[in-house]
C-alpha positions in Angstrom: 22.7 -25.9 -60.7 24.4 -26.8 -57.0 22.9 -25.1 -54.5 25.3 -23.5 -51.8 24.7 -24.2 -48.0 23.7 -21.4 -46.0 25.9 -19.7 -44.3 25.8 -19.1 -40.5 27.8 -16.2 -39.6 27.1 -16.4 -35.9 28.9 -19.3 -35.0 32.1 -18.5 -36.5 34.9 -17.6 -34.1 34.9 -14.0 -35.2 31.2 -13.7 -34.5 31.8 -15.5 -31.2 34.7 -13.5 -29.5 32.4 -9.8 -30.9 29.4 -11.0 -28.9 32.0 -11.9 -25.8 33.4 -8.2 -26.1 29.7 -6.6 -26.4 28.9 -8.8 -23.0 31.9 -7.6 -21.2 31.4 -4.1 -22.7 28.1 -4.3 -21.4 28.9 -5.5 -17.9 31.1 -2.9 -17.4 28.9 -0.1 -18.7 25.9 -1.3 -16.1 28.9 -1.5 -13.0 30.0 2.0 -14.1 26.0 3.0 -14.2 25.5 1.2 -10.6 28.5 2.7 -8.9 27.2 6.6 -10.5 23.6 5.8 -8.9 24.6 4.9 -5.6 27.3 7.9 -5.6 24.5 9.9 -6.6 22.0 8.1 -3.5 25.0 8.8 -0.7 24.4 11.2 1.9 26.5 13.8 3.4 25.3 13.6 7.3 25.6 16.2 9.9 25.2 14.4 13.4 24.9 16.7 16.3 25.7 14.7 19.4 26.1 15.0 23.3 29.8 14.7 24.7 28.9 11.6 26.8 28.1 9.6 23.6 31.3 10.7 22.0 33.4 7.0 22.9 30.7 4.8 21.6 29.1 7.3 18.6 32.4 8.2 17.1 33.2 4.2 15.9 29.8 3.8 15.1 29.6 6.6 12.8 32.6 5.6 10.8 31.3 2.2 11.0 27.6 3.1 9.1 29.7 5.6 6.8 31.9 2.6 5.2 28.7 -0.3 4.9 26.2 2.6 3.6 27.7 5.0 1.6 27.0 7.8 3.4 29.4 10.8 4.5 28.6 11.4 8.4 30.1 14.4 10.2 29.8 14.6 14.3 29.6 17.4 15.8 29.7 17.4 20.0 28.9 19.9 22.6 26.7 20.0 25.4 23.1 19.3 25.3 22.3 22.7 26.5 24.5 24.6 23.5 23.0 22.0 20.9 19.6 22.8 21.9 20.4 26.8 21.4 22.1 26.1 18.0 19.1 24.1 16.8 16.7 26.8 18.1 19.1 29.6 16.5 18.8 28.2 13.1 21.3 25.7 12.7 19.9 22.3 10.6 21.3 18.8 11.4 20.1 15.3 10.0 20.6 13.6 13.1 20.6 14.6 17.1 21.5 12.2 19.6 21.0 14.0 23.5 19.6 13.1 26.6 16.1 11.2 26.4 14.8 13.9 28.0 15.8 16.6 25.5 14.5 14.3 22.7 11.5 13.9 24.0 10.7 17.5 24.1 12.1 18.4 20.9 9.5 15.7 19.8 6.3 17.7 21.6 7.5 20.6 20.3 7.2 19.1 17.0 10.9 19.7 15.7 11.4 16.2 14.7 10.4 13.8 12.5 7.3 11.9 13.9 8.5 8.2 14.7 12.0 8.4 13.8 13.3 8.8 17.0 14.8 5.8 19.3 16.5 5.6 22.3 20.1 4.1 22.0 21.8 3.6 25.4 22.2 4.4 28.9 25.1 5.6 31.2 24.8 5.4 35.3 26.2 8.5 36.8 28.9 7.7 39.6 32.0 9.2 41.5 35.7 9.0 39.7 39.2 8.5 41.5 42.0 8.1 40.5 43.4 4.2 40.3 45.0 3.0 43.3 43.5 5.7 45.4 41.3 5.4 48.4 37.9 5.4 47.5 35.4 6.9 49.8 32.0 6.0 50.9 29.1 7.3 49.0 26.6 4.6 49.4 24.0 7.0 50.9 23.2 10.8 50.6 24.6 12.0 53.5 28.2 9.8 53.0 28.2 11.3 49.2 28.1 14.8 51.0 30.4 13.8 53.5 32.9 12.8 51.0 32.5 16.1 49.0 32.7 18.4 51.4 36.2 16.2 52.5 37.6 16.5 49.2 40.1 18.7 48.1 38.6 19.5 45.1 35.9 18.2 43.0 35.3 18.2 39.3 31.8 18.3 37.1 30.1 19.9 34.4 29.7 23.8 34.2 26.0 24.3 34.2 27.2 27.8 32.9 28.0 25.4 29.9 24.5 23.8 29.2 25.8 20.8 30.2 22.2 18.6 31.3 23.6 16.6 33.8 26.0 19.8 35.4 22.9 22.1 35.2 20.9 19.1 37.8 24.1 18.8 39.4 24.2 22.3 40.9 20.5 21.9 41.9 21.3 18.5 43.4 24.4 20.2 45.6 21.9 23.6 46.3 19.3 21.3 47.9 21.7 19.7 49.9 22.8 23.1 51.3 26.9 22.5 50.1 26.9 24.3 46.4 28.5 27.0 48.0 31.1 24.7 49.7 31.7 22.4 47.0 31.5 25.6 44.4 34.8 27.4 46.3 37.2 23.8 45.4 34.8 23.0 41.9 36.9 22.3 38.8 34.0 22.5 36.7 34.5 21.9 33.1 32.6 21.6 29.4 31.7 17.9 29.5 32.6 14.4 31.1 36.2 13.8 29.0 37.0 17.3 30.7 36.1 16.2 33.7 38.1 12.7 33.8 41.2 14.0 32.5 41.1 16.4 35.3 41.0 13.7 37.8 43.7 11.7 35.7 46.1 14.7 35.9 45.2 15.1 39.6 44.1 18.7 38.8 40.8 17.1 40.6 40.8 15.1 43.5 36.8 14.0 42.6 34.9 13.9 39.9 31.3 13.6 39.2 30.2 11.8 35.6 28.8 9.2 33.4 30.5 6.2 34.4 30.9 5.1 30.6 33.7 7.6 30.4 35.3 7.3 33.8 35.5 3.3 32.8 37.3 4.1 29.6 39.8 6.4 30.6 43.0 4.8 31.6 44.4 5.6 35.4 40.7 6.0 36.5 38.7 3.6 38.7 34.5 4.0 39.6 34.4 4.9 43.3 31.0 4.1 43.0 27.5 5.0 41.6 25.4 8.3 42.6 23.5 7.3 46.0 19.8 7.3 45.7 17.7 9.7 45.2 20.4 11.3 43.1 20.4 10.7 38.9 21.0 6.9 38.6 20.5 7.0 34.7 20.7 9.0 32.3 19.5 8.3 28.8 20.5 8.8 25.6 18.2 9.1 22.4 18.7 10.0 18.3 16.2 11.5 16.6 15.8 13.3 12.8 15.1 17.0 13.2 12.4 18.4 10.5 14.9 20.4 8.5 17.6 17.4 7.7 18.4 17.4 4.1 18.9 13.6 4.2 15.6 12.1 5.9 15.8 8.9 4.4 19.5 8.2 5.0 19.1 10.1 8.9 16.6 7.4 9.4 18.7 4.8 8.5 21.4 5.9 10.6 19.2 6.3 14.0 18.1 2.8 13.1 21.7 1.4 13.0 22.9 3.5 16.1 19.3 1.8 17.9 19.7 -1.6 16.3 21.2 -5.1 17.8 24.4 -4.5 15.4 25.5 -1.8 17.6 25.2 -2.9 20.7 28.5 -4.4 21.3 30.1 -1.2 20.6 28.2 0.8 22.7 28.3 -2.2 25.9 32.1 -1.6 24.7 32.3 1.8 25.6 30.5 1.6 28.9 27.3 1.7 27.9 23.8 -0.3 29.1 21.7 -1.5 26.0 18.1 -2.9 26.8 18.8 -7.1 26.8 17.0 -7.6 23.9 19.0 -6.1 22.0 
């Protein structure tokens, strides 16, 4: 008897184009499986932030959302009013204030221990309008001078919990002209209040972070606070203990810290250390 030749079934061209189809099949299922895992990793953020970082944070924020995954919502107020909404119950994955208000949320033990970082700095100066006259305020008494001259003058409410309007007043009380300054003061909730009342001539002065007087159109920097006035005022983010999110929050605050970001907070006015 002739004996038949075995027959290989997997090297026929139906047997070829099934195992194609089971590859692709099988791509497609582990893509789908991938894309479900890392919806199911995302984050939904709530940010908590001081008005001063609004130019730079705001970008940044929608920058981290679209390379990580993560859903980030900003919230902005004064430090003062963030620091009562905290303390009256309200959670947030991420805080960035003042350096100052970080640091004693962090004694206090209301944040994550070493996940804070400080992220930029602002100088505090005079704004005028473009084009206008600036005056001399390159010592304490010429600041005063030019205060008490001015027709009106615009900062931050202290009634507001604004940090830097809260020294402000203090700063003007020991100089024995709050009550002068107070009777022409447009004072309002943060520094984009206070520029656009200078812009719209509502204010013939105002008194804020220079990072937002440099970035609003028809505005010029008369010039930095004299010594010993505020020169700098720092900004840090930190992970308070109740964020739902720790491990994303923590990636965020290192992104907003990191050497990635730094162009767009120089961008918006800001200082970075030079190493980064």
């Amino acid at each position: 008897m002739k004996r038949r030749a075995p027959m290989h079934f997997g090297n026929t061209p139906r047997e070829m184009i099934r195992r194609r189809l089971v590859a692709i099949a099988a791509v497609a299922i582990g893509a789908a499986i991938g894309m479900a895992v890392t919806r199911a990793c995302a984050a939904d953020m709530k940010v908590l932030a001081a008005l001063a970082v609004q130019d730079a944070l705001t970008p940044l924020a929608a920058q981290f959302s679209k390379t990580s995954g993560h859903a980030v919502q900003v919230g902005y107020s004064t430090v003062g009013a963030i620091r009562k909404r905290l303390a009256d119950g309200e959670t947030a994955d991420v805080v960035v204030l003042t350096a100052e208000a970080i640091e004693e949320m962090d004694r206090a033990g209301e944040l994550v221990g070493g996940a804070s970082a400080p992220v930029a700095a602002t100088r505090t100066g005079l704004a005028i309008r473009a084009g206008a006259a600036a005056p001399d305020i390159s010592t304490l008494e010429k600041f005063r001078s030019a205060l008490l001259a001015a027709r009106s003058v615009a900062y931050t409410d202290p009634m507001t919990g604004g940090a830097f309007g809260t020294y402000f007043a203090k700063e003007l009380e020991r100089l024995g002209i709050l009550e002068a300054v107070n009777a022409k003061a447009v004072l309002r909730r943060g520094s984009h209040e206070i520029v656009n009342a200078v812009a719209s001539g509502e204010a013939e002065l105002g008194v804020t972070f220079i990072s937002t007087i440099a970035s609003t159109p028809g505005l010029a920097v008369a010039g930095a606070l004299p010594p010993p006035l505020l020169a700098v005022e720092r900004f840090s983010a930190g992970v308070p203990r109740g964020s739902t999110a720790r491990d994303a929050a923590i990636e965020l605050v290192r992104a907003l810290s990191g050497a990635a970001a730094a162009a767009q907070w120089r961008a918006a006015g800001f200082e970075v250390p030079a190493s980064r």
